[in-house]
N, C-alpha and C positions, 0 to 999 in steps of 0.2 A: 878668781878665774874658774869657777865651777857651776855648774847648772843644779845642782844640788838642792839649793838654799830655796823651797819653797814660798818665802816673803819677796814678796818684788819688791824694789825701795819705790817709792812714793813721791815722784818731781812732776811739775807739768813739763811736757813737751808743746810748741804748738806743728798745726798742722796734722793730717791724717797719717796714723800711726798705721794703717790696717794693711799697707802694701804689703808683699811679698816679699821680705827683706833676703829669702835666701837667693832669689834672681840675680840680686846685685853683689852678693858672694863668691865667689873661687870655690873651683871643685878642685877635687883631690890633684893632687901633682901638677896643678898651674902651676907658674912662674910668675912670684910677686919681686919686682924689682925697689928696692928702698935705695938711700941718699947714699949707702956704703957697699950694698952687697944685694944680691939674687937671693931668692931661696925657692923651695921648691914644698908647695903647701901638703901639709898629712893630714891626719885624723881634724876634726872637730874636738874639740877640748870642752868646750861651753856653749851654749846660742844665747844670744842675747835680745832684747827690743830691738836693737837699731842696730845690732851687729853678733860676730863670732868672736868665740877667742878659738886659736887653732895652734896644731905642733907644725913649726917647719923645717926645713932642714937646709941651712944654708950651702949656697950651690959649690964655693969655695973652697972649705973642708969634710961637709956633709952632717958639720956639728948642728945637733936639735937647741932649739929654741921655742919661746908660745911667741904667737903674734897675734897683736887684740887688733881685732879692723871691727870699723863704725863707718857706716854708709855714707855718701854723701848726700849735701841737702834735706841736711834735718836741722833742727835747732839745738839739739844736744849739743853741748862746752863739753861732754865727759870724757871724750878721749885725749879734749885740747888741755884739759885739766890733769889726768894722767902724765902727759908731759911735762905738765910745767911743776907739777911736785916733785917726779923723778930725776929731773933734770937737779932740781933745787938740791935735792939728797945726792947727785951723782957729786957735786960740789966738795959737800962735805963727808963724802964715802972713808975719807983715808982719818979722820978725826975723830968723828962723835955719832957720823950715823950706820949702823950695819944691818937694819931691819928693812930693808928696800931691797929690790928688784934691782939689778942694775941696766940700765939703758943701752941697747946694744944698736938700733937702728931706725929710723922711720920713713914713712913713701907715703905714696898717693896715686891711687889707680883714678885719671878724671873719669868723672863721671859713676863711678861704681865705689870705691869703698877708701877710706885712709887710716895707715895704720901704723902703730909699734911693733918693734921686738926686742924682746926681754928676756930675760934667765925663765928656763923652766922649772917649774916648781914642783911639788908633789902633789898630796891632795889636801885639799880646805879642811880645816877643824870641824866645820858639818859635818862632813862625810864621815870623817873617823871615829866623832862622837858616836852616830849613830849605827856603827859594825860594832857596838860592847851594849852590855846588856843592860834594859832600862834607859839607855844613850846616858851614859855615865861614866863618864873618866874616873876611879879614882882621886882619893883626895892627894898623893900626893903628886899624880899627874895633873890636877886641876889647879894647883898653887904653881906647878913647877911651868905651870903656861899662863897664869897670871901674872909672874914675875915677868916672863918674855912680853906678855902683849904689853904690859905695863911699860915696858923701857919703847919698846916701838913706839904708842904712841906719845910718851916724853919728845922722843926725835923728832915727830910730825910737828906738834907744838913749837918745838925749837927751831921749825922751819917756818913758824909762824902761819900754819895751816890748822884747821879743824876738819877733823874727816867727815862727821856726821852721818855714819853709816858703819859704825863699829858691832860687828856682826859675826859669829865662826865662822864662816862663809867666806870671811875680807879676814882670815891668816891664814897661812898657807906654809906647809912643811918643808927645808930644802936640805937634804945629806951633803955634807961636805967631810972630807978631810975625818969620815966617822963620826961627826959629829951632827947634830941635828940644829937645823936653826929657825927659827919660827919670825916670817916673814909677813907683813899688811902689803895690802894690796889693795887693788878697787876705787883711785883717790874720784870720781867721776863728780863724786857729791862734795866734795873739798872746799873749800872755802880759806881765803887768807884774812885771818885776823887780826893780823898785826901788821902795820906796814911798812915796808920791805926799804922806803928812804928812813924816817924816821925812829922805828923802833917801838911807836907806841902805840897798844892795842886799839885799835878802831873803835870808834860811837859805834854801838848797837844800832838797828834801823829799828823803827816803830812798827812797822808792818812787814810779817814775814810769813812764809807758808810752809809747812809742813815738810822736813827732809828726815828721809833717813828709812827705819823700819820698825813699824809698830810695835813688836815685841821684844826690842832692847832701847827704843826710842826714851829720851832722857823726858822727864816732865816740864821742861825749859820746851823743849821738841815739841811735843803736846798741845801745850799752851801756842804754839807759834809764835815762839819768842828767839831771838835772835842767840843763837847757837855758840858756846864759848870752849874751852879745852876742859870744863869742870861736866861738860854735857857726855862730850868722846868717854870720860871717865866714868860716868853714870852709870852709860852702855857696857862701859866694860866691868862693871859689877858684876849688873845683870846674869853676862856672857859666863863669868865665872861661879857662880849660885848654878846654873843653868847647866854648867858642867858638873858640878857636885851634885847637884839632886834629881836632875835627867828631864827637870818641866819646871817651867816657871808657873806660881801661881795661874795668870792669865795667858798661860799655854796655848790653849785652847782657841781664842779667841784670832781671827784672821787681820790681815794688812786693813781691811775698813770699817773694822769694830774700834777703831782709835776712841771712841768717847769711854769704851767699855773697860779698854784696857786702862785708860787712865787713871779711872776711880781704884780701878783693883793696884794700880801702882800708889795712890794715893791713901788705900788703905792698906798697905806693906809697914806705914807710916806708923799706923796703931801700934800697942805691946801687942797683942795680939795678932794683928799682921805682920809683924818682926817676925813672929813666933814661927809661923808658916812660912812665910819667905827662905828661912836659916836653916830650917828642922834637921837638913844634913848637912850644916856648914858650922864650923866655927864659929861657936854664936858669939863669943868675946871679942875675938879679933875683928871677924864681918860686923859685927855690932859698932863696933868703933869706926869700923871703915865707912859703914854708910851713915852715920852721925856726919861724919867729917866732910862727904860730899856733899852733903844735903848744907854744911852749913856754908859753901860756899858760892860766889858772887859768877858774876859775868867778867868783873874785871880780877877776879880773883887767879894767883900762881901758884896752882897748883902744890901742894907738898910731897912730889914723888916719893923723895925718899923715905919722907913718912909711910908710906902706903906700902910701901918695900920692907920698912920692919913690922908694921902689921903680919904681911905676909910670913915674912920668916918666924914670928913668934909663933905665928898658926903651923909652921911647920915643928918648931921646937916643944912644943907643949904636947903636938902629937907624935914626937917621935918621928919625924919623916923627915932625911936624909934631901938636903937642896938637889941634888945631883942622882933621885934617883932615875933608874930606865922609865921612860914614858909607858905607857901601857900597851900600845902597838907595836915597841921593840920587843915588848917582854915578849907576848902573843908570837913574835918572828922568831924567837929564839927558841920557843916550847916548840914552834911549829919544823924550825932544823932541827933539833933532837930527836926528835917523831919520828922526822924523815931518818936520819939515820939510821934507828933500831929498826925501821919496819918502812924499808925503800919502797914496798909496794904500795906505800899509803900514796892518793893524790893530794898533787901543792895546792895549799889554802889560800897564800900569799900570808899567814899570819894571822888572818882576820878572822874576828869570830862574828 
């Protein structure tokens, strides 16, 4: 839910996109009525193609919330698809799933916009990335949020969805209870792989087009080949190489350079494109890890927990602590001591 993430994802819409989407939007302290509750709209949180994400404030208690609205009369499924994952996950919330949003209310203004409301989140792993220098997490904040996206997207899986747009953009930080918990979000591009009577992963389709976002997009993605939970994993390599070294090889390269990007993903492949892809990562452990995806199928199940002691070995070999502070707590906590000694100093918020 951030406007942050400079890649747009890559779906056809049909129909003229070029309207004035913020006409059919809510201004500040309208009154959006949903199926359970009022609220009263605040800031803009994100804009989007076809809609807003915004903060509002339920009329009730006055408790804040985000609420994503998507205009009417467009072809977009993305918000109709956001429902139906969250819904999926609100299901199994009290068992196996904790990495989701929870579901708090939904409405429909005819004619102008329809929408969710959900838990407010903090800020996207973009964003944070890039307030540290270089846009570089640490390594052992970069493992210690490889493990989290890792179990997220295990959940989605087990919901029998494929996100296909696994991106820092799509996790999102939430404090509870002192503790941090790192949230997916975004399901628009979602897809259900498995089906929902039966249990058994769906025939691929022979013709498919282009989802997700060029610069963590899996080489299955590329190819436009029909997208599986070995693909969501790809991306989320990428995502984590990307937090340890601050640029991926094909960085550089934008959302319609897809043919450019590929070859350069295709040459990661070589020893010597290993060589550069790794140069700040764990080349043992990452080495094993993208062997291991690389060697798997469409219809292939995933081995999470393989991938999870990958990860912890990379932690143990480097001496890094499962549990240490994230990099932006530590930043918060330099930043109150500061204040303390020397109150005339002004608040950072932590960020450097």
């Amino acid at each position: 839910m951030s406007a942050d993430d400079p890649e747009e994802n890559s779906y056809e819409c049909d129909g003229d996109s070029s309207f004035m989407v913020s006409e059919r939007l809510p201004s500040t302290n309208n009154m959006i009525r949903g199926q359970k509750d009022s609220y009263a709209v605040g800031r803009k949180i994100a804009p989007g193609k076809f809609g807003a994400v915004y903060e509002v404030l339920r009329r009730v208690d006055g408790k804040r919330f985000a609420a994503k609205l998507e205009i009417c009369d467009v072809s977009s499924n993305a918000l109709n698809m956001d429902y139906i994952v969250l819904k999926a996950a609100s299901k199994q919330r009290s068992t196996t799933v904790s990495h989701f949003c929870q579901l708090v209310d939904r409405g429909k203004i005819e004619g102008h916009f329809k929408f969710l409301v959900m838990k407010l989140l903090g800020d996207n792993l973009y964003k944070l990335r890039h307030q540290f220098q270089e846009y570089r997490f640490s390594a052992p904040t970069a493992l210690r949020l490889a493990t989290e996206m890792l179990g997220a997207l295990e959940e989605l899986h087990s919901l029998g969805f494929v996100h296909r747009d696994v991106k820092p953009s799509n996790f999102a930080i939430y404090q509870e209870d002192g503790q941090t918990k790192i949230f997916l979000i975004d399901f628009g591009l979602c897809r259900q792989f498995r089906s929902s009577t039966s249990g058994e992963i769906k025939p691929p389709r022979e013709q498919t087009q282009f989802r997700g976002t060029t610069r963590y997009a899996s080489l299955s993605a590329h190819r436009e080949e029909e997208q599986s939970p070995k693909d969501d994993l790809e991306s989320w390599f990428y995502v984590i190489v990307e937090f340890m070294t601050g640029e991926l090889p094909w960085g550089p390269y934008r959302q319609n350079e897809k043919e450019k990007v590929k070859k350069l993903k295709e040459n990661s492949r070589t020893t010597e494109g290993t060589l550069q892809l790794l140069k700040y990562c764990p080349r043992t452990e990452f080495g094993r890890m993208m062997k291991y995806l690389d060697g798997l199928t469409y219809y292939s199940q995933p081995d999470y927990a393989y991938l999870r002691q990958l990860i912890q070995l990379a932690m143990k070999n480097n001496d890094i602590k499962p549990d240490e502070t994230y990099d932006w707590q530590v930043d918060q906590e330099e930043d109150e001591q500061d204040q303390d000694v020397q109150p005339q100093q002004p608040q950072t918020n932590g960020l450097i």
